[in-house]
Gaussian input, Z-matrix of N, CA and C with variables (Angstrom, degrees):
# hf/3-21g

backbone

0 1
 N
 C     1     B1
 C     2     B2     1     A1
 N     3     B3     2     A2     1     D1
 C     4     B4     3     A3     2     D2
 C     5     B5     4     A4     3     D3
 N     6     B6     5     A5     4     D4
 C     7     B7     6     A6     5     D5
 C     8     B8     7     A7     6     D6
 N     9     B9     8     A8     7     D7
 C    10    B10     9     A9     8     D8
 C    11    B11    10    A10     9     D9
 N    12    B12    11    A11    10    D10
 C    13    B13    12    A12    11    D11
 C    14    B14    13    A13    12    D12
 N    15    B15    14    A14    13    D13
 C    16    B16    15    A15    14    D14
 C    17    B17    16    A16    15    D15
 N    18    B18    17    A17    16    D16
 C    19    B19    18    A18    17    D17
 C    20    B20    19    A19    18    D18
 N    21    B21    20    A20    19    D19
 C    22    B22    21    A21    20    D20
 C    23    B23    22    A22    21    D21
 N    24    B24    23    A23    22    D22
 C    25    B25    24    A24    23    D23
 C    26    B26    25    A25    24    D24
 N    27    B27    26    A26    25    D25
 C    28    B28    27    A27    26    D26
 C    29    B29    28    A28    27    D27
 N    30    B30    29    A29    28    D28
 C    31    B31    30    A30    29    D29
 C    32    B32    31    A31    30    D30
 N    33    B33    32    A32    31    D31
 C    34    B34    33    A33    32    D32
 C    35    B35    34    A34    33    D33
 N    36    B36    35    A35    34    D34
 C    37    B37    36    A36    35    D35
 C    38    B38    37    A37    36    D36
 N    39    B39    38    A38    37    D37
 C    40    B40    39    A39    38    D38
 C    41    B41    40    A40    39    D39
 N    42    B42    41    A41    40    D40
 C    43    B43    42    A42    41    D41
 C    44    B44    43    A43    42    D42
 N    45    B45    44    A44    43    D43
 C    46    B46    45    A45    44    D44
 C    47    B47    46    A46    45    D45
 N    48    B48    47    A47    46    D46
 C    49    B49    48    A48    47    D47
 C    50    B50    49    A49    48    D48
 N    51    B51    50    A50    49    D49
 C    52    B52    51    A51    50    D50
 C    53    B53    52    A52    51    D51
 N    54    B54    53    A53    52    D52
 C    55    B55    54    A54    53    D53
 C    56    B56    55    A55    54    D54
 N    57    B57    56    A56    55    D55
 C    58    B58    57    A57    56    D56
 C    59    B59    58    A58    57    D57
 N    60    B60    59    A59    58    D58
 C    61    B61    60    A60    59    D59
 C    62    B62    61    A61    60    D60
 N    63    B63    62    A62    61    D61
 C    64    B64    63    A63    62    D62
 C    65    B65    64    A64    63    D63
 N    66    B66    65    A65    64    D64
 C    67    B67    66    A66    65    D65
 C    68    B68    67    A67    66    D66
 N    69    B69    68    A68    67    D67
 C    70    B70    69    A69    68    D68
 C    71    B71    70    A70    69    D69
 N    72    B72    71    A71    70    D70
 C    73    B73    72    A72    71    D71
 C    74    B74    73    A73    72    D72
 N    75    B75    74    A74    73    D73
 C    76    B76    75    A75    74    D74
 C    77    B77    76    A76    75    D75
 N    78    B78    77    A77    76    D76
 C    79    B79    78    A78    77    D77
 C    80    B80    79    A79    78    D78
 N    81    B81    80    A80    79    D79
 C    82    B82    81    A81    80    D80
 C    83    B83    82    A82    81    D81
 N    84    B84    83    A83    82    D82
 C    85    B85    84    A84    83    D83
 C    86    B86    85    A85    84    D84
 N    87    B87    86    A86    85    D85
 C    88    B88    87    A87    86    D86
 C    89    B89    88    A88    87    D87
 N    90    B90    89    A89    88    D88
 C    91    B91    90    A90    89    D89
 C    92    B92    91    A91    90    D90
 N    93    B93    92    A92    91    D91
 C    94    B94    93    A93    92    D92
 C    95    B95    94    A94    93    D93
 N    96    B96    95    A95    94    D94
 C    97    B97    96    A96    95    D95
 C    98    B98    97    A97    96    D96
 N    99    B99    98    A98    97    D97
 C   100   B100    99    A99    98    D98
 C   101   B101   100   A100    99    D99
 N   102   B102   101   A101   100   D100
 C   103   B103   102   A102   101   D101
 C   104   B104   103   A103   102   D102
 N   105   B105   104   A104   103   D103
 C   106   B106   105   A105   104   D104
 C   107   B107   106   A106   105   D105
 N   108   B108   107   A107   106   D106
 C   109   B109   108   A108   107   D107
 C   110   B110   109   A109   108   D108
 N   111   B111   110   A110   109   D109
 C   112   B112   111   A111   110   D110
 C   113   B113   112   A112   111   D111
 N   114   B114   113   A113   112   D112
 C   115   B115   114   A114   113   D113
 C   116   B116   115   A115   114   D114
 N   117   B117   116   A116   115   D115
 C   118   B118   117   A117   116   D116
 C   119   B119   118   A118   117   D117
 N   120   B120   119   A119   118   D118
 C   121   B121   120   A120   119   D119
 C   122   B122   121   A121   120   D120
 N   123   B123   122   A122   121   D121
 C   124   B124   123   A123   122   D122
 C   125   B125   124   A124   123   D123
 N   126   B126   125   A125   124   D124
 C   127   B127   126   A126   125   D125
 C   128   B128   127   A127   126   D126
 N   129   B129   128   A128   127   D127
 C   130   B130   129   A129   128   D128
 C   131   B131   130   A130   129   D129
 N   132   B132   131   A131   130   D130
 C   133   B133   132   A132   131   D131
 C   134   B134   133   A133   132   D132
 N   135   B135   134   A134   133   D133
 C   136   B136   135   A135   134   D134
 C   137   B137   136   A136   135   D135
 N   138   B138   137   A137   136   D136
 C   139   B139   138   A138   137   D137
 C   140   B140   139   A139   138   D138
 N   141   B141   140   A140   139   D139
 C   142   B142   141   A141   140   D140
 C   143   B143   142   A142   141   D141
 N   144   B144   143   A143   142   D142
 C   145   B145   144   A144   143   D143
 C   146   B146   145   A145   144   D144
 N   147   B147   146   A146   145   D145
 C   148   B148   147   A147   146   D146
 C   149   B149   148   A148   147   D147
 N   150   B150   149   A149   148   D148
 C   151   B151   150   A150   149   D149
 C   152   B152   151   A151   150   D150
 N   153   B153   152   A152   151   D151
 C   154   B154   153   A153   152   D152
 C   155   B155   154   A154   153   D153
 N   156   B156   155   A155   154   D154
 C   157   B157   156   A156   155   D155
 C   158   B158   157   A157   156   D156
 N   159   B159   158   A158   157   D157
 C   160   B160   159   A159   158   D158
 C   161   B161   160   A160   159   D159
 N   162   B162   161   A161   160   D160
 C   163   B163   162   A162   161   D161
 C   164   B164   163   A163   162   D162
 N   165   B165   164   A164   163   D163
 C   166   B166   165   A165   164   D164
 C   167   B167   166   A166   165   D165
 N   168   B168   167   A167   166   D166
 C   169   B169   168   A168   167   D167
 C   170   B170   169   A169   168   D168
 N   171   B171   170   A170   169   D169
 C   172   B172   171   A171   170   D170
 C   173   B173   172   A172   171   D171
 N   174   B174   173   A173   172   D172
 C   175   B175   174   A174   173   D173
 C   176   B176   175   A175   174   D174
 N   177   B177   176   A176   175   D175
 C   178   B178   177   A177   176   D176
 C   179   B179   178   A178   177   D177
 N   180   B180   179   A179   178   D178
 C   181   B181   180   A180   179   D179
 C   182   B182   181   A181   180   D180
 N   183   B183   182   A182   181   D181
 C   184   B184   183   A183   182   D182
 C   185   B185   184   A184   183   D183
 N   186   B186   185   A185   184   D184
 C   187   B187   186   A186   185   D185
 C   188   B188   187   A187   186   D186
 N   189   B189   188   A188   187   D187
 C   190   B190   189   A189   188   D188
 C   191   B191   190   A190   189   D189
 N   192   B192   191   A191   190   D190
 C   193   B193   192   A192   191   D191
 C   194   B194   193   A193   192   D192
 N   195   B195   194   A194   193   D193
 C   196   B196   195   A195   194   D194
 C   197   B197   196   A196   195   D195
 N   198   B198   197   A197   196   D196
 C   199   B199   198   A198   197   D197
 C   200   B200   199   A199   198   D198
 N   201   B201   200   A200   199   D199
 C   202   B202   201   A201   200   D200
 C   203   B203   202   A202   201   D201
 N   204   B204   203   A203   202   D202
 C   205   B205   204   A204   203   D203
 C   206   B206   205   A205   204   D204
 N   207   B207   206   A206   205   D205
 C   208   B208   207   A207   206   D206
 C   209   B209   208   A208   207   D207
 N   210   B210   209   A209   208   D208
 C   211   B211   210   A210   209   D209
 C   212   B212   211   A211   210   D210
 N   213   B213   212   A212   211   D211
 C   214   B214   213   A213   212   D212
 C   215   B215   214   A214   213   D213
 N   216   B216   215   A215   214   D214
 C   217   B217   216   A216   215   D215
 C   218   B218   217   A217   216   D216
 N   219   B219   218   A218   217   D217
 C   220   B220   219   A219   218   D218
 C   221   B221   220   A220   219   D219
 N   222   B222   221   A221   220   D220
 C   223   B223   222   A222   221   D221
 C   224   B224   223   A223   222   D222
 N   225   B225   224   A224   223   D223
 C   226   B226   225   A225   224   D224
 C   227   B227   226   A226   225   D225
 N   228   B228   227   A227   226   D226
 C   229   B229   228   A228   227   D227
 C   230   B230   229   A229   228   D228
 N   231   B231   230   A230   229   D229
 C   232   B232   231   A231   230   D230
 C   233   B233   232   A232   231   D231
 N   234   B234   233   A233   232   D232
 C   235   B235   234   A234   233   D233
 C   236   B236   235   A235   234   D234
 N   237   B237   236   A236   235   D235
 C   238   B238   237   A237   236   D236
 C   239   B239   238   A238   237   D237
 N   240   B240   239   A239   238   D238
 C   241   B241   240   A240   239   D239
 C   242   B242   241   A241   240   D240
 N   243   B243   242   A242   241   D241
 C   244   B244   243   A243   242   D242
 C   245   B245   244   A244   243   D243
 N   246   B246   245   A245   244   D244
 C   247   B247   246   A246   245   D245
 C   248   B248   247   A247   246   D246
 N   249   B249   248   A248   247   D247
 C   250   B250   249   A249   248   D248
 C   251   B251   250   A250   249   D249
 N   252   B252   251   A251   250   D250
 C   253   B253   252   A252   251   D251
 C   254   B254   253   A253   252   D252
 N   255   B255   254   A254   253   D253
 C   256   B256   255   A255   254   D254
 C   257   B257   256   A256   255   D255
 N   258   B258   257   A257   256   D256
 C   259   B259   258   A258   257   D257
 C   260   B260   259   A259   258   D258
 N   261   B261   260   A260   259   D259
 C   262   B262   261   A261   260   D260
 C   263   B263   262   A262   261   D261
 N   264   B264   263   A263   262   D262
 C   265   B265   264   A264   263   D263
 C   266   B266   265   A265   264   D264
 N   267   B267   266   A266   265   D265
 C   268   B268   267   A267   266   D266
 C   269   B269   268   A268   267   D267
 N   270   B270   269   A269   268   D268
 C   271   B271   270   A270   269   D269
 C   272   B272   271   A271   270   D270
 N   273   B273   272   A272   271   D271
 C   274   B274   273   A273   272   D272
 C   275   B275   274   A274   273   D273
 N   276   B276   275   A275   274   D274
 C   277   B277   276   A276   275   D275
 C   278   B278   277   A277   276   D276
 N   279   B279   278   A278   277   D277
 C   280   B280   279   A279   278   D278
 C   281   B281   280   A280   279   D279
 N   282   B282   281   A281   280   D280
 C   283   B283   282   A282   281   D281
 C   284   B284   283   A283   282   D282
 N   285   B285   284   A284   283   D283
 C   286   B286   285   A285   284   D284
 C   287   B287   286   A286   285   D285
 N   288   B288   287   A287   286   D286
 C   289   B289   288   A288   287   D287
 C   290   B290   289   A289   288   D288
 N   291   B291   290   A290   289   D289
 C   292   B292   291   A291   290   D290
 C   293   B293   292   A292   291   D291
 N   294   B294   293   A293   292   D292
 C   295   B295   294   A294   293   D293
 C   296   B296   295   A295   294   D294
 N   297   B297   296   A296   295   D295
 C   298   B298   297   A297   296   D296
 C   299   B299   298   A298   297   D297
 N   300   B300   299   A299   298   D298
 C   301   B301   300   A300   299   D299
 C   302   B302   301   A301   300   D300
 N   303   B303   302   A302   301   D301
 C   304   B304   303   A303   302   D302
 C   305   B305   304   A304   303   D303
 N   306   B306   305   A305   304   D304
 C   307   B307   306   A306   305   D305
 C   308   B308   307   A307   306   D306
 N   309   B309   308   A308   307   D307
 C   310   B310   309   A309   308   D308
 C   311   B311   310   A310   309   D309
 N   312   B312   311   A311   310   D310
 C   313   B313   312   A312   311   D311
 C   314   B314   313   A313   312   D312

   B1=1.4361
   B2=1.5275
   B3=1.2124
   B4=1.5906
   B5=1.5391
   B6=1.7154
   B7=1.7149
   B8=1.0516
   B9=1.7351
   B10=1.8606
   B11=1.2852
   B12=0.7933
   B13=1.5624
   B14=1.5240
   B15=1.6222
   B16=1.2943
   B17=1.3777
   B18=1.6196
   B19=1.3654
   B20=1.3698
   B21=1.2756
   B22=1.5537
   B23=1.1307
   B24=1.3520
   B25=1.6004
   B26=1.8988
   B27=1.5777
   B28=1.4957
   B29=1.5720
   B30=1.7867
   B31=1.2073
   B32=2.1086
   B33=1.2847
   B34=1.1507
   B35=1.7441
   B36=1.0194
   B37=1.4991
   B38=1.1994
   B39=1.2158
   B40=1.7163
   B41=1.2700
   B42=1.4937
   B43=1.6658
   B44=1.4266
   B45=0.9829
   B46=1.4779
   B47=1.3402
   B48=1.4436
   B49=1.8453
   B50=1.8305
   B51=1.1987
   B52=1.6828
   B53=1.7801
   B54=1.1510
   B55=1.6729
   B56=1.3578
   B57=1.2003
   B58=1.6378
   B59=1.5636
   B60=1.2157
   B61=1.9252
   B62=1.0936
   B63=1.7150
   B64=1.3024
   B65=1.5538
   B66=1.5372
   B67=1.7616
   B68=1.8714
   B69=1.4191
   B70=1.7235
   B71=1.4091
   B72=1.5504
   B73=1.2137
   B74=1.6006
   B75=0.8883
   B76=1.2048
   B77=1.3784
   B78=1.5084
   B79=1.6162
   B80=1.9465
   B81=1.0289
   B82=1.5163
   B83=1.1892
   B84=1.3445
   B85=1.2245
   B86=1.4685
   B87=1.5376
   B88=1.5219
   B89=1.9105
   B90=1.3485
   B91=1.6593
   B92=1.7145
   B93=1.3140
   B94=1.3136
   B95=1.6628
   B96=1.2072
   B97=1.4241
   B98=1.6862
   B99=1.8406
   B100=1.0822
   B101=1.8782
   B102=1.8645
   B103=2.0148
   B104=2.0159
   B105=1.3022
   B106=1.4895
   B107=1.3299
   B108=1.7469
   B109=1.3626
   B110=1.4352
   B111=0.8979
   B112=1.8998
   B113=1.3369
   B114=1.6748
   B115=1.2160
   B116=1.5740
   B117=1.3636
   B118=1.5465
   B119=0.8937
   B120=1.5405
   B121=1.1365
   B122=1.8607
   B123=1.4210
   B124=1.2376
   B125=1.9384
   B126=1.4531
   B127=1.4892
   B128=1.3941
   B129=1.4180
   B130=1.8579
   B131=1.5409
   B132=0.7954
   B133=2.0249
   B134=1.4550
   B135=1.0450
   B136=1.4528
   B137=1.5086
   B138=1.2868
   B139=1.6159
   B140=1.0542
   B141=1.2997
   B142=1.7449
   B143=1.2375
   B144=1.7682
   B145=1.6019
   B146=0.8592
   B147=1.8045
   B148=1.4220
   B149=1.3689
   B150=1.4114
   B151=1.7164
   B152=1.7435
   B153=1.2902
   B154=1.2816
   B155=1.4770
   B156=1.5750
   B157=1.7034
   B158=1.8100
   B159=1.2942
   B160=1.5705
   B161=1.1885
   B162=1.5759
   B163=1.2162
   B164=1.4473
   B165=0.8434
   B166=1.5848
   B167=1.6235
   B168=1.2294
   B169=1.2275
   B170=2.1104
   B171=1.3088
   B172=1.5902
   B173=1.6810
   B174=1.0735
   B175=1.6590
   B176=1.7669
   B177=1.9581
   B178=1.4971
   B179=1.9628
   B180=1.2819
   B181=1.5402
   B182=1.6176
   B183=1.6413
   B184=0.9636
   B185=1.8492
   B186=1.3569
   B187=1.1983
   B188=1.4137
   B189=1.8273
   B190=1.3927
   B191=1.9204
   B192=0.7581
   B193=1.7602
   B194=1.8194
   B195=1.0545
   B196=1.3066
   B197=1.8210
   B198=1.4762
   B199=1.2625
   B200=1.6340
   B201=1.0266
   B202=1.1870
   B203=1.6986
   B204=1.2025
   B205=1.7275
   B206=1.3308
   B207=1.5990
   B208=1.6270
   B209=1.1367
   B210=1.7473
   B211=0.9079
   B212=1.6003
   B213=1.6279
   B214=1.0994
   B215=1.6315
   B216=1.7971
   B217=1.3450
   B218=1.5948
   B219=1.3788
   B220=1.5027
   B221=1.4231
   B222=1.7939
   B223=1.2769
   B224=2.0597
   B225=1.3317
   B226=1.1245
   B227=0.9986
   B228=1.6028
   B229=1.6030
   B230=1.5165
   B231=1.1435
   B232=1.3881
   B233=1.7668
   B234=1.8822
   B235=1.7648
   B236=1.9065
   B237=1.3337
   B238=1.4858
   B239=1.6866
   B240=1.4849
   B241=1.7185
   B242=1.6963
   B243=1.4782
   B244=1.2366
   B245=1.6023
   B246=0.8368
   B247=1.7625
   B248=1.4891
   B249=1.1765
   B250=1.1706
   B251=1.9096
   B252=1.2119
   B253=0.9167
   B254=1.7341
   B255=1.6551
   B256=2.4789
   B257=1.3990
   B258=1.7188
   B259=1.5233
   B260=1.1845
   B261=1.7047
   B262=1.5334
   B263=1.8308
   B264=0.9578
   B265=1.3195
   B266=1.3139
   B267=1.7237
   B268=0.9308
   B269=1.9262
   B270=1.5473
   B271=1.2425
   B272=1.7823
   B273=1.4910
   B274=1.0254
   B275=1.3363
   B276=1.2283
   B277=2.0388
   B278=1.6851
   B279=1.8176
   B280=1.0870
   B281=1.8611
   B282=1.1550
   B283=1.3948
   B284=1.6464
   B285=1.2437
   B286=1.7493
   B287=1.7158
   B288=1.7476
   B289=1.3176
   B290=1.8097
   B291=1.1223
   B292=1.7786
   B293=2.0434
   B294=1.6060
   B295=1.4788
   B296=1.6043
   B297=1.0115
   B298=1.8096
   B299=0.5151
   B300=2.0175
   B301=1.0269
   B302=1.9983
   B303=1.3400
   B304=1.4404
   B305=1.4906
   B306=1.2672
   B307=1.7047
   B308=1.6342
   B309=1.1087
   B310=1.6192
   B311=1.4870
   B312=1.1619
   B313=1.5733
   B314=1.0120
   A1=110.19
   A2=112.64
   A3=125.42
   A4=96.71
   A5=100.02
   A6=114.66
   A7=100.96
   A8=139.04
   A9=122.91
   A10=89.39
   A11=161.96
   A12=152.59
   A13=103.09
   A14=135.21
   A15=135.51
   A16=112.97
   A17=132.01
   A18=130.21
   A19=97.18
   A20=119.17
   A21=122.08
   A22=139.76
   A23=101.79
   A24=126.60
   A25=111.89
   A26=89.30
   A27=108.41
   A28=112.78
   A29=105.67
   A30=96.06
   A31=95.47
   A32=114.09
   A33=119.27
   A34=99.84
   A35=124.93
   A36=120.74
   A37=107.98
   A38=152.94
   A39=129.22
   A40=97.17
   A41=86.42
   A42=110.27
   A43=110.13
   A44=136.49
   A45=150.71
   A46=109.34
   A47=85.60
   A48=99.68
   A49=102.47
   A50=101.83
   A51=96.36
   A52=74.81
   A53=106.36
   A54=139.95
   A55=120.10
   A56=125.77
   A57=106.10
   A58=100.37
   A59=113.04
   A60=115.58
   A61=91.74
   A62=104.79
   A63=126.76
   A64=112.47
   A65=93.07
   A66=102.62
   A67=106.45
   A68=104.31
   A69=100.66
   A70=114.42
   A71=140.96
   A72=119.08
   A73=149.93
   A74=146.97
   A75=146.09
   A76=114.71
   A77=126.90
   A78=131.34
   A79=98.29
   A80=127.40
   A81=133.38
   A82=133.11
   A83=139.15
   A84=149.91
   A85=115.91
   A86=112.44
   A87=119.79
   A88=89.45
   A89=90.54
   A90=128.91
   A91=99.08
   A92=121.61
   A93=114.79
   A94=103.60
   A95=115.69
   A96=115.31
   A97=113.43
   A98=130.52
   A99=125.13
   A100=72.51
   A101=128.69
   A102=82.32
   A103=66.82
   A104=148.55
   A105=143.40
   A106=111.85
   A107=111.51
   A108=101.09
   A109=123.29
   A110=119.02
   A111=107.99
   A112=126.60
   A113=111.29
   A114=108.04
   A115=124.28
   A116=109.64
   A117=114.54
   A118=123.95
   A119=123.95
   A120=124.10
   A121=95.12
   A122=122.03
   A123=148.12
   A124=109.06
   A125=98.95
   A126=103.69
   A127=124.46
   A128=136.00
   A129=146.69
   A130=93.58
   A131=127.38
   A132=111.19
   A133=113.64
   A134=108.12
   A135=141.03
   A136=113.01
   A137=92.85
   A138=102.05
   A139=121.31
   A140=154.68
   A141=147.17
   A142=114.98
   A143=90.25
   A144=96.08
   A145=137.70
   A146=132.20
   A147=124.03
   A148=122.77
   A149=114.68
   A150=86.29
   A151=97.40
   A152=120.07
   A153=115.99
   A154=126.02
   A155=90.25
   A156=96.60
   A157=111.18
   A158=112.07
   A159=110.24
   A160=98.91
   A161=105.46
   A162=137.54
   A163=134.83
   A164=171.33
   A165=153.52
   A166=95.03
   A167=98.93
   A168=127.05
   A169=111.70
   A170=91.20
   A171=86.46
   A172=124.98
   A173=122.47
   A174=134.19
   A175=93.61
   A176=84.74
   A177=98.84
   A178=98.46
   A179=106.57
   A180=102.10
   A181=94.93
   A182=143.17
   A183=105.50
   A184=82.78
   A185=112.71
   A186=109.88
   A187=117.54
   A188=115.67
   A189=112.44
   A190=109.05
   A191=103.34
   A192=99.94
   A193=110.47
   A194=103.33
   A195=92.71
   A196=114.84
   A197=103.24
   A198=109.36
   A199=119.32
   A200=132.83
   A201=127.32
   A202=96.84
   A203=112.58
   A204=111.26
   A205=110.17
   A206=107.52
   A207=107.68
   A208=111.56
   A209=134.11
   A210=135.39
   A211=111.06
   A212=113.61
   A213=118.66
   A214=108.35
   A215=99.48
   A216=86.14
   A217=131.16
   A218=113.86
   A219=157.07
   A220=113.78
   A221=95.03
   A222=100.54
   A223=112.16
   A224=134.89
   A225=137.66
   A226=138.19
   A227=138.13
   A228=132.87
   A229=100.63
   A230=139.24
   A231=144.43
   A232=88.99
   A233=89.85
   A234=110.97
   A235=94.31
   A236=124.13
   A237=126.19
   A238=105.96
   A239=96.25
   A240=93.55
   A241=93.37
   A242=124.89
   A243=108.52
   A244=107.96
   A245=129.11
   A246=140.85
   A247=124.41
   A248=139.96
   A249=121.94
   A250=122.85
   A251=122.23
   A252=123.60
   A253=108.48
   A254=81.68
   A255=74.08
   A256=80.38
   A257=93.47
   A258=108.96
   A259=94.39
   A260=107.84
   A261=141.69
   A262=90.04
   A263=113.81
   A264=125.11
   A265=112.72
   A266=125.19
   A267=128.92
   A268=100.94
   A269=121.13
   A270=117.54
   A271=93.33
   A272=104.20
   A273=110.79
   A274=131.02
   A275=129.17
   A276=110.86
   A277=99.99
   A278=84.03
   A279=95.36
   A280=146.57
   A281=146.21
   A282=120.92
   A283=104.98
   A284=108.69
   A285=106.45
   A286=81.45
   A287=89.05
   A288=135.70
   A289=101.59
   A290=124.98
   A291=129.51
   A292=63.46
   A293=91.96
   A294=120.29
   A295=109.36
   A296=127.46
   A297=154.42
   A298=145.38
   A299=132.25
   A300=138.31
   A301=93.46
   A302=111.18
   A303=109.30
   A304=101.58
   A305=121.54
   A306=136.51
   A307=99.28
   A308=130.83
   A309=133.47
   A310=87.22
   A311=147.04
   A312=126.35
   A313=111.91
   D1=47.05
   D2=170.23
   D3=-65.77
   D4=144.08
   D5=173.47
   D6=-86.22
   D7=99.00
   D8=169.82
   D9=-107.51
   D10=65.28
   D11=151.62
   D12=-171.38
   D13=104.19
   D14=-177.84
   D15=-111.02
   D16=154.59
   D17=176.84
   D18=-57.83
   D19=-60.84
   D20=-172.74
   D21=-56.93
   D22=-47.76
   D23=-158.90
   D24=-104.50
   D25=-5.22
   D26=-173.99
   D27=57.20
   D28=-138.13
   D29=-163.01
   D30=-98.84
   D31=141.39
   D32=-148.83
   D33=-106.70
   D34=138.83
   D35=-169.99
   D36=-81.43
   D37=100.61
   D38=174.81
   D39=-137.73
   D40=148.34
   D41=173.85
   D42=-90.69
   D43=143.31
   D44=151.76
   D45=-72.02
   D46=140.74
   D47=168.93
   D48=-165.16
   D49=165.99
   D50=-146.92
   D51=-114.80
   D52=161.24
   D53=-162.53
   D54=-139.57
   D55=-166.60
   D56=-177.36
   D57=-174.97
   D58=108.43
   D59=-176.42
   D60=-119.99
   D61=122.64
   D62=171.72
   D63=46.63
   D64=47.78
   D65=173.49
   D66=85.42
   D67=-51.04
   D68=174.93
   D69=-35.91
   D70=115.59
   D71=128.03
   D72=-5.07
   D73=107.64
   D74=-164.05
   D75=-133.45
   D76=134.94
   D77=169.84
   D78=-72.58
   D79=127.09
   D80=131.97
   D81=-104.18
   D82=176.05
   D83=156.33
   D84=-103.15
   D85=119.34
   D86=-177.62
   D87=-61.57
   D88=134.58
   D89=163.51
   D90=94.74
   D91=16.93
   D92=-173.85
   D93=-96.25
   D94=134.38
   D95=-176.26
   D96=-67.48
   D97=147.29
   D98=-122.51
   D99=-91.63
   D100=4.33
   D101=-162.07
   D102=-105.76
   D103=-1.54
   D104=172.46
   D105=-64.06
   D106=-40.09
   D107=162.10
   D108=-84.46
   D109=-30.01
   D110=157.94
   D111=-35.42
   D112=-57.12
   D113=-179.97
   D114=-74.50
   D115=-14.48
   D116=160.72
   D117=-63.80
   D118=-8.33
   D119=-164.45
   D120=-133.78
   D121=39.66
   D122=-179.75
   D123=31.04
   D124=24.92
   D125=162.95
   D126=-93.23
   D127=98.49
   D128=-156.64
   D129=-119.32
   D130=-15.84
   D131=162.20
   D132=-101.58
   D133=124.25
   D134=-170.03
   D135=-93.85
   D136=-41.04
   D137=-160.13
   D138=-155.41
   D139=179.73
   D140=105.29
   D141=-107.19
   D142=140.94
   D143=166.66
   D144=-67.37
   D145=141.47
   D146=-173.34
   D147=-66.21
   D148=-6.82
   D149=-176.91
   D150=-109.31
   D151=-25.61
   D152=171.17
   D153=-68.56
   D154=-37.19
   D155=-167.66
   D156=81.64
   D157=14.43
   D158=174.76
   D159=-86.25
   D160=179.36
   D161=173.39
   D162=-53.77
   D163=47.72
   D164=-127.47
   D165=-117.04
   D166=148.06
   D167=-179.94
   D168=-137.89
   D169=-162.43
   D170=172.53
   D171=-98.57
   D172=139.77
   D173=-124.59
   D174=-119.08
   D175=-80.18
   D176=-163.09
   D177=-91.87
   D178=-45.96
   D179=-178.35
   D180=85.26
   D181=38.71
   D182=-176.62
   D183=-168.90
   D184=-1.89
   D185=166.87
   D186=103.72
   D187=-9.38
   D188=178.00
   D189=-88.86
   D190=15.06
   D191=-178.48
   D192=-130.54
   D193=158.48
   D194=179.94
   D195=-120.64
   D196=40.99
   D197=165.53
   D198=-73.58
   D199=-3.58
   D200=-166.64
   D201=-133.50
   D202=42.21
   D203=165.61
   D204=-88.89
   D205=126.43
   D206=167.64
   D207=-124.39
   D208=-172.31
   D209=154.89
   D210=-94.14
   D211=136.70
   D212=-170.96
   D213=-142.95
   D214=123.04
   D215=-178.73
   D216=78.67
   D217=-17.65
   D218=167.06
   D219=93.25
   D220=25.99
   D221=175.29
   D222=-87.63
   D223=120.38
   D224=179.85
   D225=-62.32
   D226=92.38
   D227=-172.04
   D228=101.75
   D229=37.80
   D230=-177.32
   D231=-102.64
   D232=128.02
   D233=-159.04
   D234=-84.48
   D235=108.43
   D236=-153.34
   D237=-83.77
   D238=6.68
   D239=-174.81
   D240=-110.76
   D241=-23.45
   D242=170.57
   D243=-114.55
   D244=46.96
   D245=144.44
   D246=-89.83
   D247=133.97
   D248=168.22
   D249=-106.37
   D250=160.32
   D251=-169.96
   D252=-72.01
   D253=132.60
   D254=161.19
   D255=-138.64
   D256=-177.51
   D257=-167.42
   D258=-80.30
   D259=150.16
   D260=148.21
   D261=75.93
   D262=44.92
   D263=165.36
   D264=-88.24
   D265=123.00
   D266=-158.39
   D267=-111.57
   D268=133.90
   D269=-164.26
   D270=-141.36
   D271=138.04
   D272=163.48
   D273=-145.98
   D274=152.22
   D275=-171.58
   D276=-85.22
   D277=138.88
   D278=169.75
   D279=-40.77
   D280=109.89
   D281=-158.24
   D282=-115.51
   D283=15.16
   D284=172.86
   D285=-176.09
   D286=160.07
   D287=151.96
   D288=-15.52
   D289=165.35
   D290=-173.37
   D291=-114.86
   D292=156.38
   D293=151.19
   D294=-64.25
   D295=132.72
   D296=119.98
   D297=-48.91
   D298=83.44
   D299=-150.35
   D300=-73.94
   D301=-171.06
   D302=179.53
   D303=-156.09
   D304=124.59
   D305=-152.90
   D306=-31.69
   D307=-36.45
   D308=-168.15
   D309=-90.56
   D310=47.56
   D311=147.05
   D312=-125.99

């Protein structure tokens, strides 16, 4: 459910390039942010929270919340509504806490 044709923005040029959540293949559009191509691609859980164990998905869309932290790239806690997609970018939801370094390391 990619937008290529908008009232506004008309017809929109994008390139495709394929992505990969939790190993799946995925179609994106280069410059599309990484949780816009998720949901184009009818994936809305992102995450769960640790103390509930629910669902999280995307909240604020704008970078002040941290419902939409994934691992990306095997980088940890990367905010998926202000990242953008490149090819063969590998994304996965977070499943614990990031490590803590501690002032002596």
């Amino acid at each position: 459910m990619h937008i290529e044709n908008h009232p506004v923005f008309s017809n929109m040029k994008l390139e495709p390039v394929t992505i990969y959540f939790e190993g799946l293949p995925l179609k994106a559009y280069k410059h599309q942010s990484i949780a816009a191509a998720l949901m184009g691609n009818e994936i809305n859980r992102l995450g769960a929270s640790r103390k509930n164990v629910q669902a999280r998905g995307l909240f604020c869309a704008r970078g002040r919340c941290c419902s939409c932290y994934m691992t990306v790239n095997g980088e940890d806690h990367v905010q998926a509504c202000m990242k953008r997609v490149e090819k063969g970018m590998e994304i996965f939801t977070n499943k614990e806490d990031p490590a803590i370094r501690s002032e002596g390391e």
